[in-house]
C-alpha positions as CSV (number, residue, x, y, z in Angstrom):
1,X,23.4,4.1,-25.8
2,X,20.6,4.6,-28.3
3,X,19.8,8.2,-29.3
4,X,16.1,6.5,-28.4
5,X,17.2,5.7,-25.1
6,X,18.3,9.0,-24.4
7,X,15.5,11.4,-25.0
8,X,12.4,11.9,-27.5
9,X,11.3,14.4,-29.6
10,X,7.3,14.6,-29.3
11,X,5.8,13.9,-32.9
12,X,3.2,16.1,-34.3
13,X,-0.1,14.3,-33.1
14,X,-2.8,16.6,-33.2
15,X,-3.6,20.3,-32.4
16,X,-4.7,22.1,-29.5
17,X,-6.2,20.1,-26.6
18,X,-6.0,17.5,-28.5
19,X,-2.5,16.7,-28.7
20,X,-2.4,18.2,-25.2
21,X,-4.5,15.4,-23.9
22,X,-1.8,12.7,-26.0
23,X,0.9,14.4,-24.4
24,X,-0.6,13.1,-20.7
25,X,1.7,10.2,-19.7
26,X,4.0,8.8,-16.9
27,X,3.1,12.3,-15.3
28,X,-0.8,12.0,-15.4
29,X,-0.2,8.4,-14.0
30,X,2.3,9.4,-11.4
31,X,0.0,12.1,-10.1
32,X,-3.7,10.0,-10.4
33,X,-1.4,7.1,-8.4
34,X,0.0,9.4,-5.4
35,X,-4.2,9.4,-4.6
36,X,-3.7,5.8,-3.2
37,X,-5.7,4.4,-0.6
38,X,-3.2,5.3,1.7
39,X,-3.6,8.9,0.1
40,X,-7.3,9.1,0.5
41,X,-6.8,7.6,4.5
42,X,-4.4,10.5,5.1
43,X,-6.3,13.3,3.7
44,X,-9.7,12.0,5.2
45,X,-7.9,11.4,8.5
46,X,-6.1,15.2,8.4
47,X,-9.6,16.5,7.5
48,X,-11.8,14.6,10.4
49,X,-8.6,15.4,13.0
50,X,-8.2,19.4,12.0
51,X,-10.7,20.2,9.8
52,X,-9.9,23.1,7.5
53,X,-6.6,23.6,9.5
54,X,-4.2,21.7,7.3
55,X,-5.6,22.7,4.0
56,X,-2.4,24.8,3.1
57,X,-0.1,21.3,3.3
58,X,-1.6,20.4,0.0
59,X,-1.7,24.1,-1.2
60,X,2.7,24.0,-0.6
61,X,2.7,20.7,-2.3
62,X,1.9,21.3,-5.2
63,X,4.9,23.3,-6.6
64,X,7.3,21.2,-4.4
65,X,6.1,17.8,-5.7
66,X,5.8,19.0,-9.5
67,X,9.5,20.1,-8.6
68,X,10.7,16.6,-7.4
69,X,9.3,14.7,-10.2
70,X,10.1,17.0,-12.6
71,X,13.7,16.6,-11.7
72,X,13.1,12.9,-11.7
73,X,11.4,12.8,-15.1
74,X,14.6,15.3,-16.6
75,X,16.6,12.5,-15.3
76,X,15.0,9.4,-17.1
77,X,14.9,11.7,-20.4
78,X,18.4,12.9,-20.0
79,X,20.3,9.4,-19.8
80,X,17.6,7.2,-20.6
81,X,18.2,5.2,-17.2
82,X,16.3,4.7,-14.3
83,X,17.1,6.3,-10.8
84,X,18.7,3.6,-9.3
85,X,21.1,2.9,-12.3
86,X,22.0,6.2,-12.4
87,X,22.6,6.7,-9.1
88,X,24.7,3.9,-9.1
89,X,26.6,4.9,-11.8
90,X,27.8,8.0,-9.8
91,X,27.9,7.3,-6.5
92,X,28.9,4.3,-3.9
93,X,27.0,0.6,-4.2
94,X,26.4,0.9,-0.4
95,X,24.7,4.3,-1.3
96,X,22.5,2.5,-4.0
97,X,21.7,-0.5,-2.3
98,X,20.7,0.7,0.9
99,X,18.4,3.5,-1.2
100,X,16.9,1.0,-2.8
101,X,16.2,-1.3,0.4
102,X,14.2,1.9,1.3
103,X,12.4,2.1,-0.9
104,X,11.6,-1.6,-1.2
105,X,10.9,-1.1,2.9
106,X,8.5,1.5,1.7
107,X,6.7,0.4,-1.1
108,X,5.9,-3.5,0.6
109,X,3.9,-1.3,3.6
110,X,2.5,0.9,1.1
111,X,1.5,-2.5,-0.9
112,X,-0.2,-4.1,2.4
113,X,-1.8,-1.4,3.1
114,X,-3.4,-0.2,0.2
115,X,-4.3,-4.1,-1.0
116,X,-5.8,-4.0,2.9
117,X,-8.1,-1.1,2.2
118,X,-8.9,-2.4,-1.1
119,X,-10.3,-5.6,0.7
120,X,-11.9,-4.0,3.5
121,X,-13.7,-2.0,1.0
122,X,-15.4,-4.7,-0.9
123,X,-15.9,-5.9,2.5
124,X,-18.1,-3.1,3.0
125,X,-20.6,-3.2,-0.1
126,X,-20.7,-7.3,-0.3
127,X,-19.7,-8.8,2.9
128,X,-17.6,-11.7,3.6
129,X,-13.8,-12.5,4.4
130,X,-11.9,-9.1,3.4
131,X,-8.6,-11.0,3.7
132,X,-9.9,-13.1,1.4
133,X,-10.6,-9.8,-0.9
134,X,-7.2,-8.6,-0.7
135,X,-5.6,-11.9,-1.7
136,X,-7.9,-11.5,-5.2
137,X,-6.7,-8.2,-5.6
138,X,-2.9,-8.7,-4.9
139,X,-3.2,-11.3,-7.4
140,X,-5.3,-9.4,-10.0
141,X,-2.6,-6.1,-10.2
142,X,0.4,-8.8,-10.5
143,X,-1.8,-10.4,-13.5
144,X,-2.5,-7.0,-14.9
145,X,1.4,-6.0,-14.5
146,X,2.8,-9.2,-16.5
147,X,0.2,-9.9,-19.0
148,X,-0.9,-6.9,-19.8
149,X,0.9,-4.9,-22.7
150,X,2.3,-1.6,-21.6
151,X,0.5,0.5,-23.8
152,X,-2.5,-0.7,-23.3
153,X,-1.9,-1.0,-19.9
154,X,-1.5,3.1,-20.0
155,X,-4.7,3.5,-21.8
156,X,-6.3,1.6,-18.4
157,X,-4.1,3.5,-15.8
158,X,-5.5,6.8,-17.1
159,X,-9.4,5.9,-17.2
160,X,-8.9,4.4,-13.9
161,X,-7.7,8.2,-12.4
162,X,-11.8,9.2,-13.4
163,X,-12.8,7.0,-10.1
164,X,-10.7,10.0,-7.9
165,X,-13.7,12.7,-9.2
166,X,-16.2,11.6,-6.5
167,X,-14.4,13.3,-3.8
168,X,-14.7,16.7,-5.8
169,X,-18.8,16.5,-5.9
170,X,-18.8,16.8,-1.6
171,X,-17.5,19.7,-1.6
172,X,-20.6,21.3,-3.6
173,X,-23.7,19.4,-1.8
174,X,-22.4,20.5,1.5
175,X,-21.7,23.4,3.5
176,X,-18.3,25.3,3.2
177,X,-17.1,28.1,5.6
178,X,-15.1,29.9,3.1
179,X,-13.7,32.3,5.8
180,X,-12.0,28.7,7.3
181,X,-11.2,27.5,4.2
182,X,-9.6,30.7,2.9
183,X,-7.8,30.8,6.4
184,X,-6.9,27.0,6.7
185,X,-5.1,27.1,3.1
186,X,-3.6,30.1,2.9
187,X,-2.8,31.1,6.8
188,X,-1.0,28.2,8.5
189,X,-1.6,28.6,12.0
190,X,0.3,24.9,13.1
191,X,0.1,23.6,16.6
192,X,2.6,21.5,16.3
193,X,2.5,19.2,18.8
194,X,3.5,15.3,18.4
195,X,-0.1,14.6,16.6
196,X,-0.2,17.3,14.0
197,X,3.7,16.7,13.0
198,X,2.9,13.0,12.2
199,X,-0.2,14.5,10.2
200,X,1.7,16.8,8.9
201,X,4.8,14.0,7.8
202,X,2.2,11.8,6.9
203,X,0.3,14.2,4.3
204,X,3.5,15.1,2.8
205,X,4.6,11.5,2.7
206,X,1.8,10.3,0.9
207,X,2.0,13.3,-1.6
208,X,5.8,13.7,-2.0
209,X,6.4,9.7,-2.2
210,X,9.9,8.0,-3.0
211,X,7.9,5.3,-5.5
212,X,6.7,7.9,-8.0
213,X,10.2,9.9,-8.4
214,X,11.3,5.6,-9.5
215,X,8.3,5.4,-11.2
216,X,8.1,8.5,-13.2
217,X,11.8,8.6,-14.3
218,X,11.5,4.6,-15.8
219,X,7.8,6.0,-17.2
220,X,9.8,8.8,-19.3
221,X,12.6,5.8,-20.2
222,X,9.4,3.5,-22.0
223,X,7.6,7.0,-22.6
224,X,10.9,8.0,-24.8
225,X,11.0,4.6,-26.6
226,X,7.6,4.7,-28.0
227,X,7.9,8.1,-29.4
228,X,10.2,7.5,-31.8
229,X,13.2,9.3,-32.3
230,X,15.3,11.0,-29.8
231,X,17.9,14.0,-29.1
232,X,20.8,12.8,-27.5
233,X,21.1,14.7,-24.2
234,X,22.6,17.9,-24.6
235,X,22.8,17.8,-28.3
236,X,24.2,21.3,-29.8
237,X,22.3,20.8,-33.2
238,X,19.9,23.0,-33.7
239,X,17.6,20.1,-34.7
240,X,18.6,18.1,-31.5
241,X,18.1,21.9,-29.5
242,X,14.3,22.1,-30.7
243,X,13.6,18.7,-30.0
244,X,14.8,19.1,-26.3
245,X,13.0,22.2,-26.1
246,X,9.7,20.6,-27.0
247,X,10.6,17.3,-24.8
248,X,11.0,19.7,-21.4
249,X,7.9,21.4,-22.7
250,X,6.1,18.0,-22.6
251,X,7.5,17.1,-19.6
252,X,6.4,20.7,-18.0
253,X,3.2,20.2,-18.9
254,X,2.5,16.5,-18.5
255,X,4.1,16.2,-14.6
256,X,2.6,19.9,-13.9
257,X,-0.6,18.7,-14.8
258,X,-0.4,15.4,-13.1
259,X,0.8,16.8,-10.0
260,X,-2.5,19.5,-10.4
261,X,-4.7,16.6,-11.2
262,X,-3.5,15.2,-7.7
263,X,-3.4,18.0,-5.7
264,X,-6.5,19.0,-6.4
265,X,-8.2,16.2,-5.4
266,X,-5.9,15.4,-2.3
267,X,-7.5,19.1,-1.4
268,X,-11.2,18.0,-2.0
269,X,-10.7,14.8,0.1
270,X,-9.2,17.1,3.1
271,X,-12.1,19.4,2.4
272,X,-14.9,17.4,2.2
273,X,-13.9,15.3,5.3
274,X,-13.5,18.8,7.4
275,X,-16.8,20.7,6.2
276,X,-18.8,16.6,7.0
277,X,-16.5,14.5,9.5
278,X,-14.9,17.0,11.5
279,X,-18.4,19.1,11.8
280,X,-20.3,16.0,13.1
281,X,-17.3,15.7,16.4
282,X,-15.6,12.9,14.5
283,X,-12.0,13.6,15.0
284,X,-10.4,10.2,14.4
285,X,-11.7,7.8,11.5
286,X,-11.0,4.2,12.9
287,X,-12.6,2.1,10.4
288,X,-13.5,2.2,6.3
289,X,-16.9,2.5,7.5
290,X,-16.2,5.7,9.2
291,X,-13.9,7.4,6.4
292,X,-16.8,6.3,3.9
293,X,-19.1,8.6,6.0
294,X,-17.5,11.5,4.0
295,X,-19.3,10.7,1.0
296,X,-23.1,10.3,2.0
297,X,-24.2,13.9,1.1
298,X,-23.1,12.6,-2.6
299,X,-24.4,9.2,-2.4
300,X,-26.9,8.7,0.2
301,X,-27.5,5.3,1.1
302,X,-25.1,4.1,-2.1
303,X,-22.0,5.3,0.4
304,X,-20.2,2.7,0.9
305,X,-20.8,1.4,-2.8
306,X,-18.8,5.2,-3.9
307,X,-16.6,4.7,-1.2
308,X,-15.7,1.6,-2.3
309,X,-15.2,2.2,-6.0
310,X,-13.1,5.0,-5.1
311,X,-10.5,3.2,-3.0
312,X,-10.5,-0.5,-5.6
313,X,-9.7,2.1,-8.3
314,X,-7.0,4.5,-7.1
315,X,-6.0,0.8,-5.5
316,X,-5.9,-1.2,-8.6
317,X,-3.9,2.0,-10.2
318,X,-1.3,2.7,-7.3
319,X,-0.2,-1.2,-6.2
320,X,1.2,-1.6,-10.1
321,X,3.0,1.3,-9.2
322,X,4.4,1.1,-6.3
323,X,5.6,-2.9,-7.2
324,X,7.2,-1.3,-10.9
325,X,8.8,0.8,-9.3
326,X,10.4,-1.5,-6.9
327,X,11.3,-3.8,-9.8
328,X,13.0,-1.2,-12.1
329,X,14.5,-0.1,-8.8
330,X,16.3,-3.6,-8.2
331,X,16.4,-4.9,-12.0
332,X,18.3,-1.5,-12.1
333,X,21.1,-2.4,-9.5
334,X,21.7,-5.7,-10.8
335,X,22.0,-5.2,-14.4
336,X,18.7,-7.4,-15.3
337,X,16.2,-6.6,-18.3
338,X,14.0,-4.6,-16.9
339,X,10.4,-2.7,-18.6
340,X,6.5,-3.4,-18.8
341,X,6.8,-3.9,-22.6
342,X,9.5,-6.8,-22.6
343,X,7.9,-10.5,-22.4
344,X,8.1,-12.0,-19.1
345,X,10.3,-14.7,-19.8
346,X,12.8,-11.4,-21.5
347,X,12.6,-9.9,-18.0
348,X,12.2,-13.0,-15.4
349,X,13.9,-11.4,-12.8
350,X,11.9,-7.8,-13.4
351,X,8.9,-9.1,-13.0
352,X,9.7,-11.7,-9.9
353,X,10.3,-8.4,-8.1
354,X,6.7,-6.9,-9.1
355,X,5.6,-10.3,-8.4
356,X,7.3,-10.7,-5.0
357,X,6.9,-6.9,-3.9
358,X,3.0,-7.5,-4.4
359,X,2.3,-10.9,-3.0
360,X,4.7,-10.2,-0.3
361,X,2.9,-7.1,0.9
362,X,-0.1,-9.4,1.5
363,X,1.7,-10.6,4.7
364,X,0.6,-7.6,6.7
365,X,-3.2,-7.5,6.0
366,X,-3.3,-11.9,7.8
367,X,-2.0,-10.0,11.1
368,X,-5.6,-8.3,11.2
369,X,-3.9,-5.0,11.5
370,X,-6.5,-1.7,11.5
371,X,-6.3,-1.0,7.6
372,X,-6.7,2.6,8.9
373,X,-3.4,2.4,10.7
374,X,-1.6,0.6,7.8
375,X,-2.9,3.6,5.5
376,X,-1.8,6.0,7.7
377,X,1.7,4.9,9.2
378,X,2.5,4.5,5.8
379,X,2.5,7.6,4.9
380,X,4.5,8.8,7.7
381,X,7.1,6.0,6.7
382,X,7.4,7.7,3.0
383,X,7.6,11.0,4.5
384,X,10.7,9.6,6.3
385,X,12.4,7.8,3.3
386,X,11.7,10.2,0.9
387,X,14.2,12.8,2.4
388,X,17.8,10.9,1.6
389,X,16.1,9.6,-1.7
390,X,15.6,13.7,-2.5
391,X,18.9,14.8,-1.8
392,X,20.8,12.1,-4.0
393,X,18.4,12.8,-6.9
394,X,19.2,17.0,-6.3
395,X,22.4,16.3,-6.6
396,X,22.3,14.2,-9.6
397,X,20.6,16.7,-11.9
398,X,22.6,19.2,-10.5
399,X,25.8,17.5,-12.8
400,X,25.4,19.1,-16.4
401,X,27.8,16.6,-17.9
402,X,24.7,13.9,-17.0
403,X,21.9,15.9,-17.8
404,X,23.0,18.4,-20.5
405,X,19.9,20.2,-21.8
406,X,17.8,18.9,-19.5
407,X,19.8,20.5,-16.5
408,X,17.4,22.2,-13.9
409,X,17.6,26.1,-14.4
410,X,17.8,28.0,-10.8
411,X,14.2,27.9,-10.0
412,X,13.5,24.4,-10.9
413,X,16.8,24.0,-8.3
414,X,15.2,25.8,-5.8
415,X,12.0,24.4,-5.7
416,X,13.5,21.3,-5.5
417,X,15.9,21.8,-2.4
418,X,12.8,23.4,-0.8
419,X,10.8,20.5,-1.3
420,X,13.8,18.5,0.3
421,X,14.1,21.1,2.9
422,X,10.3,21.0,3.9
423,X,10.5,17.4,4.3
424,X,13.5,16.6,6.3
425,X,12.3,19.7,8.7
426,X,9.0,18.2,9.4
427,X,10.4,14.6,9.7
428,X,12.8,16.2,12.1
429,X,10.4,18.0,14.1
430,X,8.2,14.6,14.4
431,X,11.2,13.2,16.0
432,X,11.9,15.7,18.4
433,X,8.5,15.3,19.6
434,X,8.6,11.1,19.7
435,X,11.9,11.7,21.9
């Protein structure tokens, strides 16, 4: 393998901010696209059912999920592989495969639903068929996926994560208790019964999702390749030592900021749906129209029009996504050519799979499903795969002879197994409650 393949060594672009901002990659991307449609459902649904009392779910996610991909971008820059190859490499085929079918299982609900609310929302401003809308949609991301080049593609993903600031402004035109926002973040005071738990699954499966640990890892893999040269993982040199050093620096601050980035406005979307939703009796948000409400002390009678943007654009940003990771996923387990820069007719079968994963996720939205729903039990279905897709990846960056340099240190390990932890206990607890 390629020294490029197996790690980069960032090149001096800039000072400051300035090459700060350059540094912003698969991490910025990974973080703007866990602020789906399905994301912005959850939130706005945890925020109209609890108000201010699950604020401290996104508070605890933020270290956890910059934990988990951080682990899964060390991998991709370690072995310049993908998830799936490498966890074929070291453990069974059945293990791989049925991972994989998981997260394909996943991703095509996560696809339907988020191409649903995409539709719905153009429903909402211009009327008409929103079937009709999600077909144009599914279509227009699969264009974008294969025609597009990759880095240009990048330059589109990241000026697409500017349509999540809306939900930031709410907060400030309307009024806060900050004695139940102070208490709803930082003292938990859980109910759980069956109806929290699934909020409580579904929030962290929409933040702490199985696509962006594929994505992100495959991200660094192209990321590494357009940067140049590389350090060969675990390299003794001194030069190849410094280069590694700066790499994990880039990668601390790229998927720490892009994890932030999301967070943050994850928490604004919670917030702003408690202090407006919840405050006017509306406990459960049933329709676009409804979640849209949110937004009206912002944009008055241009709500559903904000609404709307909001949803097409973290839509049109997450659906690539979630179908690219799918296809590294399965062009991974089968040995085929597989990354956004290759020429289609290079990588036929990789992008069949983004082809097939987002087409095929249109079946759901004919069957007139609530979008709502869709966006919702989607999220709880990620919380639930995510969990055996955490352990396998803990385990592989635990082996030093795979990851060398880039070998999680004890708190990176712990954060990580606590972010595992966390989920499997409240995917657990949901079940004890369904049975």
């Amino acid at each position: 393998m390629s020294a490029a393949r197996r790690g980069s060594v960032p090149q001096a672009r800039g000072t400051g901010w300035q090459a700060r901002l350059r540094d912003l990659g698969p991490g910025l991307i990974t973080g703007a696209a866990d602020d789906d449609p399905s994301g912005i459902a959850t939130y706005s649904q945890a925020g109209a059912a609890f108000g201010y009392g699950l604020l401290w779910t996104i508070v605890i996610t933020w270290p956890l999920m910059s934990a988990i991909q951080l682990v899964s971008a060390r991998i991709g820059c370690a072995t310049g592989r993908g998830l799936a190859d490498n966890i074929g490499r070291y453990h069974a085929r059945w293990l791989q495969l049925t991972l994989v079918f998981l997260l394909l299982l996943a991703n095509g609900f996560n696809i339907c639903a988020d191409i649903a609310a995409m539709g719905e929302a153009l429903r909402l401003v211009v009327g008409g068929p929103a079937a009709a809308y999600a077909a144009l949609f599914g279509v227009l991301c699969v264009v974008l996926q294969v025609f597009v080049h990759y880095r240009s593609y990048v330059r589109y993903l990241k000026w697409l994560t500017l349509a999540l600031l809306c939900y930031v402004a709410v907060a400030f035109t309307v009024h806060v208790s900050a004695r139940e926002l102070l208490r709803g973040a930082l003292w938990p005071q859980p109910h759980l019964d069956r109806t929290m738990l699934m909020m409580i699954v579904a929030v962290l499966g929409t933040t702490i999702s199985p696509y962006l640990f594929f994505w992100q890892a495959s991200g660094e893999v192209e990321e590494a390749q357009h940067r140049g040269s590389g350090d060969a993982a675990g390299g003794q040199h001194g030069g190849e030592r410094r280069g590694t050093q700066r790499q994990r620096a880039r990668l601390n601050w790229d998927t720490i900021a892009g994890m932030g980035f999301s967070n943050l406005v994850a928490f604004f979307i919670m917030l702003g749906t408690a202090a407006t939703l919840h405050a006017a009796g509306v406990r459960d948000i049933q329709s676009a129209s409804q979640a849209a409400e949110a937004l009206r002390p912002v944009a008055g009678e241009l709500t559903f029009l904000l609404f709307s943007i909001g949803i097409i654009g973290t839509g049109l940003l997450a659906v690539p996504v979630l179908a690219g990771s799918a296809a590294y996923a399965v062009a991974e387990c089968f040995g085929w050519p597989a990354g956004l820069d290759l020429a289609p007719l290079r990588a036929r079968g990789f992008y069949a799979i983004i082809t097939l994963a987002t087409l095929g996720g249109l079946g759901l939205v004919f069957t007139h499903a609530n979008p709502m729903r869709l966006l919702l039990w989607s999220a709880v279905l990620n919380g639930f795969v995510a969990v055996p897709i955490m352990v396998v990846l803990m385990r592989l960056s635990a082996r030093r002879s795979l990851m060398g340099d880039y070998t999680p240190g004890p708190g990176l390990r712990l954060l990580g197994w606590a972010a595992t932890g966390v989920m499997a206990l409240a995917a657990a607890g949901m079940l004890v409650t369904l049975f």
